[in-house]
N, C-alpha and C positions, 0 to 999 in steps of 0.2 A: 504494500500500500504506500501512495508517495504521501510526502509529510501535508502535502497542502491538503490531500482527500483528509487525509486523517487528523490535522486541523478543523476541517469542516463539521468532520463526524461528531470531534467533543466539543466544540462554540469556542474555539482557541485562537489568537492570533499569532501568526507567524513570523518569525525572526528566519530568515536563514532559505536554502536549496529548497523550490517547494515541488521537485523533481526527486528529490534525495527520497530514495525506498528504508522502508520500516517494514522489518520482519516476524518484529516480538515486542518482551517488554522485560523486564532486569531492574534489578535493585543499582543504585547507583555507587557501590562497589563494585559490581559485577559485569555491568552494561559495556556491552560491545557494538562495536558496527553493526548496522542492522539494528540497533535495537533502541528503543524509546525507555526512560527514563524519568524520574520527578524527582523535587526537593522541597518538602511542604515542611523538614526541621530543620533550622537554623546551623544547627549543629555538624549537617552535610554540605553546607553550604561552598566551603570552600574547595571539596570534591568534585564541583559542577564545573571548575576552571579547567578542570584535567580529565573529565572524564571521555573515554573514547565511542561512547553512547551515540547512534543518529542523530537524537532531540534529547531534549530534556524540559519536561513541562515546569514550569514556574511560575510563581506571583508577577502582576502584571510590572511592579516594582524592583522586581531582581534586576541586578546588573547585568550588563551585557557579558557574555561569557563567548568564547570559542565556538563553541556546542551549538546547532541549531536550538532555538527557544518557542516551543508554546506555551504563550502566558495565557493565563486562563485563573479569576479570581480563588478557585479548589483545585491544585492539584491534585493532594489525593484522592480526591473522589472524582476526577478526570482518571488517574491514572487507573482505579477501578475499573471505572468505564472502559477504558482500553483493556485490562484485562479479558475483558468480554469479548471484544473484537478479535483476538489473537486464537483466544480459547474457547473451545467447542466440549463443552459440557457431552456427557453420553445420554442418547436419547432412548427412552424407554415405549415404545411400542404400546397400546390399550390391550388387553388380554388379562387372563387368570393363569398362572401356571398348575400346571397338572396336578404337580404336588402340592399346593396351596389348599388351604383345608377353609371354605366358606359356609359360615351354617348358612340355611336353608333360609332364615327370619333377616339375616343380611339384606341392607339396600345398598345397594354397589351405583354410584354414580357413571355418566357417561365418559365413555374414555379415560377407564380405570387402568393404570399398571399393577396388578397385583403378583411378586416375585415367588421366586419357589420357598417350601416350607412357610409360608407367611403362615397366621390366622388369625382371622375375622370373626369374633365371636358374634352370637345369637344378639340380635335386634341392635348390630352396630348400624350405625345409616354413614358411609363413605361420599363423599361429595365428587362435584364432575371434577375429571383431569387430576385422580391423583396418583399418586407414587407410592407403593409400599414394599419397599423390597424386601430379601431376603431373611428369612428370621424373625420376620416383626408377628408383634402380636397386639390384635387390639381388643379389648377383655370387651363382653357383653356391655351394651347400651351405651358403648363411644360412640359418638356426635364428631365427626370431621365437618368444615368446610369444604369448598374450593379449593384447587390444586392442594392439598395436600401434602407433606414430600418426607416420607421416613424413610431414614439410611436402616441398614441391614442391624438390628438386635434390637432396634428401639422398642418400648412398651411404655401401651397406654391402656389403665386401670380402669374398674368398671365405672360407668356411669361421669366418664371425663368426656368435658364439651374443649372442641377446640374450630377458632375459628376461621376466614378465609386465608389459604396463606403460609399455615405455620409449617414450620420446617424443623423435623426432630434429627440432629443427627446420631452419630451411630454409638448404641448404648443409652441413649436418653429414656430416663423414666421421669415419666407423670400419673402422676397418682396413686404411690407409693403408699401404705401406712405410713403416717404419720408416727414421730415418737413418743408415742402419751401412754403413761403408767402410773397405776395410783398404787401407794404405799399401803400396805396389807399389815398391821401391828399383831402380834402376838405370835406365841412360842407354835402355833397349830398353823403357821402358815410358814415355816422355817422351810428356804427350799425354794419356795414361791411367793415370796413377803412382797414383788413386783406383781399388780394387777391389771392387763392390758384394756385399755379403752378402747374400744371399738372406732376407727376411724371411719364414720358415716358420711362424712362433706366428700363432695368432688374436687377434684382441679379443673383451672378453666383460665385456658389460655385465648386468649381476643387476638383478633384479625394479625397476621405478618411479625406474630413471635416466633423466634429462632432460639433453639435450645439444643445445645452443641455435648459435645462427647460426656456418655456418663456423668451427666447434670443428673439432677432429682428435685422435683417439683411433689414436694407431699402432699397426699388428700389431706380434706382437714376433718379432727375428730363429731365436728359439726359445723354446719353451715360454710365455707369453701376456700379454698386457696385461690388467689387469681392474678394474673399475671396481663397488665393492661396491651394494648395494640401496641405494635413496635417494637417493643421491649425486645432484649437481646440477651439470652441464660451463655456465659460461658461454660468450657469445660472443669466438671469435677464442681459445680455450684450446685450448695444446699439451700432451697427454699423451705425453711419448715412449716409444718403445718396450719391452716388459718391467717397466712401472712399475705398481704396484697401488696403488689406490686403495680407502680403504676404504667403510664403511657412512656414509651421513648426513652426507658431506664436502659444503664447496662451494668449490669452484673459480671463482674470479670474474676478469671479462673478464680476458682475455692474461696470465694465468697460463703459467707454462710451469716444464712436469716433464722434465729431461733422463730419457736411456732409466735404468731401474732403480730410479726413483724409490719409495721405499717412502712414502705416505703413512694415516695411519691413520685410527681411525673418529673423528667428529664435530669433523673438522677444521675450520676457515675457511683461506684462502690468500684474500685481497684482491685488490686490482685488482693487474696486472703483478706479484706476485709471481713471481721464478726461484727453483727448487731444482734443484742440482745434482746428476749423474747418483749413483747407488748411496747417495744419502742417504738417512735414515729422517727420517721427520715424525712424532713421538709422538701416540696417542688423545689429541682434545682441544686440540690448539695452533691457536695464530691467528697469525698473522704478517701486520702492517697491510701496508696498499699500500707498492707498491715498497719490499718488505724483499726481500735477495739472502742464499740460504740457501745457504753453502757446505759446509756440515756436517750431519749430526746435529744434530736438536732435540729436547727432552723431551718428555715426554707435559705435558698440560694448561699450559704457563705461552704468553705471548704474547711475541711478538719483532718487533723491526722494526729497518729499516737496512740496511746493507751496510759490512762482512758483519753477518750480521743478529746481535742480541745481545737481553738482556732489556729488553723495553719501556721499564720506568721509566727503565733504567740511559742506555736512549740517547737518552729525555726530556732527562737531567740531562746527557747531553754536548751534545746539539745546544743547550742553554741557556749552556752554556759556549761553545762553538763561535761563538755568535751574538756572546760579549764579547769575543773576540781580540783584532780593534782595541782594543775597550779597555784589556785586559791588558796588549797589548803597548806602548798609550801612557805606563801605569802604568810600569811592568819601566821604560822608559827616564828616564823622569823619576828613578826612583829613583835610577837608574847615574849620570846626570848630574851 
């Protein structure tokens, strides 16, 4: 593809050969002739002077570089877009495979893919255009949407609605028990003093949630878990049970929501973030990696640490924190 078509494709202007051919697409380490490129962190910035990449998308602001330039207000979400161009997804065919096991009480929408070994339990209703490949299992009275799209082991529990869109990848459970147990006192339940609560709520994921490797979205012990439109589960993330999650959040790897968890809409939660059960996470908070939320947090300010506090504030303690020793050789010197 020459650079000026493929300018066109993403709304970019052009700096540079708009004859010069693009073959691919590369990290900007890596990018070779032939291949297109972005720099949307500051941090790579000075790698754009030398790299030997075709193009390199940039803010409309970037310097001039060597490198042909499409600036374009997002690169990386330009340079996504390119990955789409380059790369061709595997297409899945409408059919039921042989070995696939569909009860009878099944509503299977138009232009189903369903893969080998799947099953589709009793009075599940599947939506048109979906995908279920290999392995998956959808328990009695799943609710899918539209296009649909589960990678090969994912499982969805009984009586889980999910809606147009969502995409479970591979190992994703929804609808899990939840972790609820009541404490059993006395010497006649030695053994079994844990008494299991019955997890009766659903999960309920809303329109163009993506819920990525070996996530867990617990049912809840009453009334429901749910996870708003947009919203993004990374991998190895625990939603626990009765916790709502709002619109356009993203939850990133090993996050974990104790059950109750109130989280809002256009959240961030970092890597290994915990929040504690019946706390609210205000529209708009961020909380870096491993920040430990024992409370309530506001709408829109960012926190990190444990227990987590405002950003800046715990900047300026961990820079304290790093001079102890030397405070504390000060402090004595003076006493002496």
């Amino acid at each position: 593809m020459t650079l000026s078509a493929l300018a066109e494709r993403l709304g970019a202007h052009l700096t540079g050969d708009p004859e010069a051919l693009v073959k691919g697409v590369a990290g900007i380490e890596e990018a070779g002739p032939g291949e297109l490129t972005f720099v949307a962190n500051p941090k790579y910035a000075a790698q754009a002077r030398y790299t030997a990449a075709a193009a390199v998308l940039v803010e409309p602001e970037f310097p001039e570089i060597p490198a042909p330039t499409l600036r374009v207000a997002n690169p990386y979400l330009a340079f996504a877009r390119a990955i789409e161009i380059f790369y061709s997804a595997p297409a899945y065919v409408p059919g039921i495979h042989p070995t696939a096991v569909v009860a009878e009480t099944a509503r299977i929408g138009a232009n189903a893919h369903i893969g080998a070994y799947a099953v589709i339990g009793e009075h599940v209703i599947l939506g048109d255009d979906a995908v279920v490949l290999s392995h998956v299992v959808l328990y009695p009275h799943v609710r899918t949407g539209d296009r649909f799209f589960a990678h090969a082991h994912a499982v969805v529990r009984e009586h889980c609605r999910l809606g147009d869109d969502v995409t479970l990848q591979n190992g994703a459970i929804v609808g899990a028990d939840g972790f609820g147990f009541a404490r059993q006192h006395g010497k006649e339940f030695a053994g079994r003093a844990w008494y299991k609560i019955r997890q009766s709520g659903a999960a309920v994921l809303e329109d163009s949630v993506e819920v990525q490797a070996n996530a867990c979205i617990d049912r809840a012990s009453i009334g429901e878990t749910r996870v708003g439109s947009g919203s993004k589960i990374d991998n190895l993330v625990q939603v626990g049970h009765g916790s709502t999650v709002g619109r356009d959040t993203l939850l990133c790897a090993q996050v974990g929501l104790a059950g109750s968890t109130a989280v809002g809409n256009n959240v961030i939660l970092a890597g290994q973030v915990g929040v504690a059960g019946h706390c609210t996470v205000g529209d708009g908070a961020i909380a870096t990696a491993q920040s430990g939320i024992p409370g309530d947090v506001a709408p829109g300010i960012t926190v990190s640490g444990y227990p987590a506090i405002e950003n800046r504030q715990w900047l300026r303690s961990v820079a304290i924190f790093n001079r102890l020793p030397e405070i504390v050789r000060q402090l004595k010197a003076k006493s002496e």
